[in-house]
N, C-alpha and C positions, 0 to 999 in steps of 0.2 A: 471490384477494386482490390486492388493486389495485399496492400494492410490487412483487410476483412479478411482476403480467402487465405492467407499465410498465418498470418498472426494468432498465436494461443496465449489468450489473458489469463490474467488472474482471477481471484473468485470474490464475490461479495453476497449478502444477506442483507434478506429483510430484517430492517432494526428497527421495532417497536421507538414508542417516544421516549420522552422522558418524563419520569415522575419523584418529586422530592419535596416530602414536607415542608412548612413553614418553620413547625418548631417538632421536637423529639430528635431522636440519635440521629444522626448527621449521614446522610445513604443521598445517594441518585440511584434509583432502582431502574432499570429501563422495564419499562410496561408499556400499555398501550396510548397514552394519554401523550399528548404536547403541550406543555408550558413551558414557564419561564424559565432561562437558563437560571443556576444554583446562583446568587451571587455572595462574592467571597471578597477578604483582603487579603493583602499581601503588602505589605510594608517594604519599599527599598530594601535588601538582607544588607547589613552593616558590614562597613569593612575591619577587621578583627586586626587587622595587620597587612599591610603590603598590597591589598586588593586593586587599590586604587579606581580604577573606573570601571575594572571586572566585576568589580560586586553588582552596580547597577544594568551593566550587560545583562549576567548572567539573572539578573530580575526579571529582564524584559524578556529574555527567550522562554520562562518558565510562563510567565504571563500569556505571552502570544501561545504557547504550548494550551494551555489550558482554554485558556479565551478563546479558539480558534477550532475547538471542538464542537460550539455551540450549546454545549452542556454548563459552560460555567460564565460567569460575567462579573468583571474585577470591577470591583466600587474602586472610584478615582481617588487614588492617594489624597487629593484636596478635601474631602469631607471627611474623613480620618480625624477624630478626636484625643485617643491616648496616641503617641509619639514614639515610637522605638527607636530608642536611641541604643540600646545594648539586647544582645540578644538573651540575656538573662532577667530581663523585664520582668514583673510580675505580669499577667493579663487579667486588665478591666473589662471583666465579660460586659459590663452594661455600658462601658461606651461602643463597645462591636454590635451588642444588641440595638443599642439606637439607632445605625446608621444601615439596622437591616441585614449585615452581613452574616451567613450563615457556617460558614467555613475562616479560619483565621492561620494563614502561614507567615512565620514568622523563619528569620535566618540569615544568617552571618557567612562572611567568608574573609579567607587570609588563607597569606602563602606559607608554608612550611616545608624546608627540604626541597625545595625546588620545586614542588608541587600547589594548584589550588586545592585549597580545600574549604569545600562547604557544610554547613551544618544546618538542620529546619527542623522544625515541629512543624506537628496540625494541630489545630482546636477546632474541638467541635463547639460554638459560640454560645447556642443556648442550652446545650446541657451543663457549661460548665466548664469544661476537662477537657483535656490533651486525648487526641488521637491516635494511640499506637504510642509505642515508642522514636522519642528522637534519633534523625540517622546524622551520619557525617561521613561525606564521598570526597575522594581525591583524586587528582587526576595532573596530566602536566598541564602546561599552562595554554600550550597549542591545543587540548583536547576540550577547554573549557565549555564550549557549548554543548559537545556532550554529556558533559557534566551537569549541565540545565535541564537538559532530556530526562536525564536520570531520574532529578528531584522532581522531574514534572511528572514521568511516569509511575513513583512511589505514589503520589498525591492522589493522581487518577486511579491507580488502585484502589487507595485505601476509601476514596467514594463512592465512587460505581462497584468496587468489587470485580471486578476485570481486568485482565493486563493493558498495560500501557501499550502507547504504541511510537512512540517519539523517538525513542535513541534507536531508530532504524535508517534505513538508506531505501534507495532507488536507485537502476537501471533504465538507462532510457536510451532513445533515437535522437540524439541531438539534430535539428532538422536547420539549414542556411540555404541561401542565394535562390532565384523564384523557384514558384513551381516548376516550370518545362525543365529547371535544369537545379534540380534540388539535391545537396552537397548532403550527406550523413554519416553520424561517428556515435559509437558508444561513448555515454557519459554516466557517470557518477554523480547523486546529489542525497544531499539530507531529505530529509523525507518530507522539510519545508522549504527545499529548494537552495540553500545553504549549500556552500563549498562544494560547489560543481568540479568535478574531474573529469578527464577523456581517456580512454581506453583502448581505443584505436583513432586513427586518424580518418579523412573524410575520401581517401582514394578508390573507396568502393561500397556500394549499396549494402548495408545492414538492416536486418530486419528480426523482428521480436525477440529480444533478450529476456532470460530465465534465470533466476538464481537458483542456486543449488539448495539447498535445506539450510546446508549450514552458512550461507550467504558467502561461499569460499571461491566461488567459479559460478561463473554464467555460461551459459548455451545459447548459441543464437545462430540465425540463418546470416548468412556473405556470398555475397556475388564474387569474392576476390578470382576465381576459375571461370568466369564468364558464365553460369551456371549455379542455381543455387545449393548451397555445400552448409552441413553445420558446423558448428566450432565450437569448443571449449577454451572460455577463458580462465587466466588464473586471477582472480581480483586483485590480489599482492603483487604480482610484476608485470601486469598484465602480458603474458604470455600465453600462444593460443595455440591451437593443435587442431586441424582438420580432423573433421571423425572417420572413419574408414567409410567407402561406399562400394556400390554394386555397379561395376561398369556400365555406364548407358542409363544410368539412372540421375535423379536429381531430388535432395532431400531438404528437408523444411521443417516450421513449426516446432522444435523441440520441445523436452520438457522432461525435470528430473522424476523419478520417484520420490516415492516419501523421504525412503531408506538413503536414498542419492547412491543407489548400486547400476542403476539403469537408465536409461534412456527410450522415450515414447516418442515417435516422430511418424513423419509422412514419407511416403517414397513414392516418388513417378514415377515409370516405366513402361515403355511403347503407349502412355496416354490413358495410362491407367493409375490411380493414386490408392492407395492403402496404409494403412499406419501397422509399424512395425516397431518392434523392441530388443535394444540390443545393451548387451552392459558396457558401464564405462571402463571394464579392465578390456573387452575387445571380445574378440569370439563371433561367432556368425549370428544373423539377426535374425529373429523370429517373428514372422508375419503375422499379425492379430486379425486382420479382418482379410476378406476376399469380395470382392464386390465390382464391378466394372463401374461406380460410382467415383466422386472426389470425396476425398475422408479424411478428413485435414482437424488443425485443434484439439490434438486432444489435452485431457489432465485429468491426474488421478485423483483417487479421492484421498482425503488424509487420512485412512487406514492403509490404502495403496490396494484396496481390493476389489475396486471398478475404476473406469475411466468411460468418462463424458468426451463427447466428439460432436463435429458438426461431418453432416453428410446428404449429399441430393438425391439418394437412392430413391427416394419417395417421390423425384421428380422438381422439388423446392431446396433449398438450403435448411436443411431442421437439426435436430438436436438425440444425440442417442447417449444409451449408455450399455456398456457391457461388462463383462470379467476383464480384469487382468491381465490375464492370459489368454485373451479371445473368445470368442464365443458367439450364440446369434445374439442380437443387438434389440433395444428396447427403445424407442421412439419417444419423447417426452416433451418434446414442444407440438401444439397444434393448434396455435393462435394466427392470425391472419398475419401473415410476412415470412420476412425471412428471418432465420437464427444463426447466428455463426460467434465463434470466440469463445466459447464454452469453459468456464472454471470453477472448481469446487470450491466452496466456503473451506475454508481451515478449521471451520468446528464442523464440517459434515452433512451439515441440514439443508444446504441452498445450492443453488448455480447459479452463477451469473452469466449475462450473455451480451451479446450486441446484436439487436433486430432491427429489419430495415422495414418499414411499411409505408406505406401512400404521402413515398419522396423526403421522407425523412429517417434520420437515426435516433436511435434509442439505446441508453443503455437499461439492464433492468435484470430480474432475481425471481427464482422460481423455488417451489420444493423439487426436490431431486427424483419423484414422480411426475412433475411440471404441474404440479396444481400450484395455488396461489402466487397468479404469476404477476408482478407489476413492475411499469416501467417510471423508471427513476428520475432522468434526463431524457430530453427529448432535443434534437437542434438538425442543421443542415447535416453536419457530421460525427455523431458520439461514437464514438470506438473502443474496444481495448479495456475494459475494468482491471483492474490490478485492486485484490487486499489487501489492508491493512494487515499487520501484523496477529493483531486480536480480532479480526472481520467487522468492524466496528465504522469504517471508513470506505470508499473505493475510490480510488484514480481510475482515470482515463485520459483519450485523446478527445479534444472537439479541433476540427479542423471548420474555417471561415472560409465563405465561397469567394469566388471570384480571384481575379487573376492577381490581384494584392493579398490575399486572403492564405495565412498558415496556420500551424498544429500548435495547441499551446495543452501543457496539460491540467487538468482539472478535480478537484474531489465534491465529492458528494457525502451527507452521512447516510447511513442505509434507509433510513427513515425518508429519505430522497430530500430532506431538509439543506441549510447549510453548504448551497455548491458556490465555490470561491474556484479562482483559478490558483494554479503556484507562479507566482512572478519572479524576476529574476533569471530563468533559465532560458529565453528565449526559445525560439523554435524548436516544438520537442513533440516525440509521439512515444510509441509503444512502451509505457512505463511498466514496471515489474516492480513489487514492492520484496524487499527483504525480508529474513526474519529479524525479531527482535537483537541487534547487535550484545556480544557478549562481554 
């Protein structure tokens, strides 16, 4: 399938459960255990001035932010006892204690200067006391759901102890009109599917878009030369630049370095594929592997000092890893199927892949010696993982059979818990997650 053999995902980890006391200091620790999500309140945040109907938006998006990780669960405003009417309320820890609630955010908003601006606390409910110090984010008025993200990703830190993952974006395969004759454009979306953008139009086949580190430019394969060609885009005007090639050859699969000074890709040649490295100032490209095999997928590690690939040297579709700078090559999948889609976790420890075995897909995470390997999803068609931000999440593609049947995308938590589709974006595949937006 052409998706599978081109496309280079992103990376996901095995994620332990979740564990969080009833009563003591206020933590979701992830360990090995699965319980109950943490439940919390949140109070409407009050409008302070000029808010108007933004204050309550901007409630809901923090909600669904958090609710929507499966870590946390919003007690329904209706059994709410003390009433916030001002954000300067004192807090009756034993009406928040009676209703069970473990976590307590509270916060206001109003415009100023032409800007929203929000303010919140956390309480931690049964000790007592405020969590952290209170923040207050601004933002323009067009930006406000980023500004939800914000307050939602401070929260999720200051719980779990881990970055957030919300005020990020996605790259994706916008996908329309049937199968036999399927229309594609790069898009743009919130990382909950929110304010979709295009970045090219649908005149030509795009395949697996990449962000760059700094989420500044994408890479991705175009057919626009009737042949596959990579491209760099600019995300800001969306402006795009063919990469240089080798006459007679055809390149695919991209993928930045850590640093974003180079470029990891495939290159065909008289029907031979090899993955090569060339920087993004230009200059001649340097061949990593030799092999009369296909060696497609790769990506580095987030030190940038191996890179994982898929490759049939072995006779199957499987899974390698090497130097950098090429080298012989170390085998690390040897489960029954095939491997392909290869991406390193963002903290290091894992790779995610997409494995096809007895007529179905899979996606799934291994250590990056291929021990501890399990699969996450399982369906007609899983494809494609893309990380979260903090490797705490993973997107993918599932594609539906049959001749009515398209790509929609999906997450999963690593725990393999919690798979929701993203609605809203209509026909879509090969998602790329961003980094954390600055």
């Amino acid at each position: 399938m052409l998706r599978f053999a081109l496309a280079a995902v992103a990376a996901l980890m095995i994620g332990p459960g979740i564990a969080a006391a009833q009563q003591g200091p206020l933590h979701i620790e992830i360990d090995d255990g699965v319980i109950e999500p943490m439940p919390y309140a949140m109070p409407t945040f009050a409008d302070e001035g000029g808010a108007g109907s933004m204050a309550a938006q901007i409630s809901q998006v923090i909600n669904a932010d958090l609710s929507g990780t499966g870590l946390f669960r919003q007690i329904p405003e209706s059994a709410y006892i003390q009433k916030f009417t001002s954000f300067d309320l004192p807090v009756s820890y034993s009406d928040w204690q009676a209703i069970n609630a473990q976590a307590l955010i509270t916060g206001a908003v109003s415009t100023q200067g032409g800007k929203i601006v929000v303010k919140f606390r956390l309480f931690d409910v049964y000790a007592g006391s405020q969590l952290g110090d209170g923040q207050q984010l601004a933002a323009s008025p067009q930006s406000w759901r980023r500004l939800a993200h914000k307050v939602a990703d401070v929260i999720y830190s200051r719980i779990t102890g881990e970055s957030g993952y919300f005020d990020s974006r996605v790259v994706f395969v916008s996908e329309s009109g049937p199968k036999d004759k399927r229309q594609k454009r790069l898009a743009l979306m919130d990382y909950d599917g929110a304010n979709v953008s295009y970045l090219t139009d649908s005149s030509t086949i795009v395949l697996a878009p990449r962000f760059s580190p700094d989420g500044s430019k994408v890479l991705y394969t175009t057919f626009e030369t009737g042949f596959p060609r990579i491209k760099m885009l600019n995300v800001g005007n969306a402006a795009g630049t063919l990469l240089p090639e080798m006459p007679g050859t055809m390149t695919f699969a991209p993928r930045f370095s850590p640093d974003g000074n180079s470029i990891v890709y495939s290159l065909e040649q008289n029907g031979n594929t090899d993955l090569y490295k060339m920087s993004v100032s230009g200059g001649d490209p340097v061949r990593l592997t030799n092999s009369p095999a296909i060696e497609t997928a790769p990506s580095y590690s987030p030190d940038g000092s191996r890179i994982v690939f898929e490759s049939d040297r072995s006779g199957t579709q499987q899974l390698y890893i090497m130097p950098a700078g090429g080298g012989e090559p170390t085998r690390i999948s040897y489960g029954d199927g095939r491997y392909g889609t290869p991406v390193w976790s963002p903290r290091g420890d894992m790779i995610a892949f997409t494995k096809q075995a007895g007529g179905r897909f899979f996606i799934g995470v291994m250590r990056t010696d291929g021990s501890e390997e399990r699969l996450l999803t399982a369906s007609f068609l899983d494809e494609g993982p893309t990380w979260s931000p903090n490797g705490r999440v993973i997107m993918f593609t599932r594609e539906s059979p049959g001749a009515a049947g398209g790509a929609k995308l999906f997450t999963v938590d690593i725990s393999g818990r919690n798979l929701k589709a993203i609605e809203g974006v209509g026909g879509a595949s090969d998602p790329a997650w961003s980094p954390l937006l600055p």
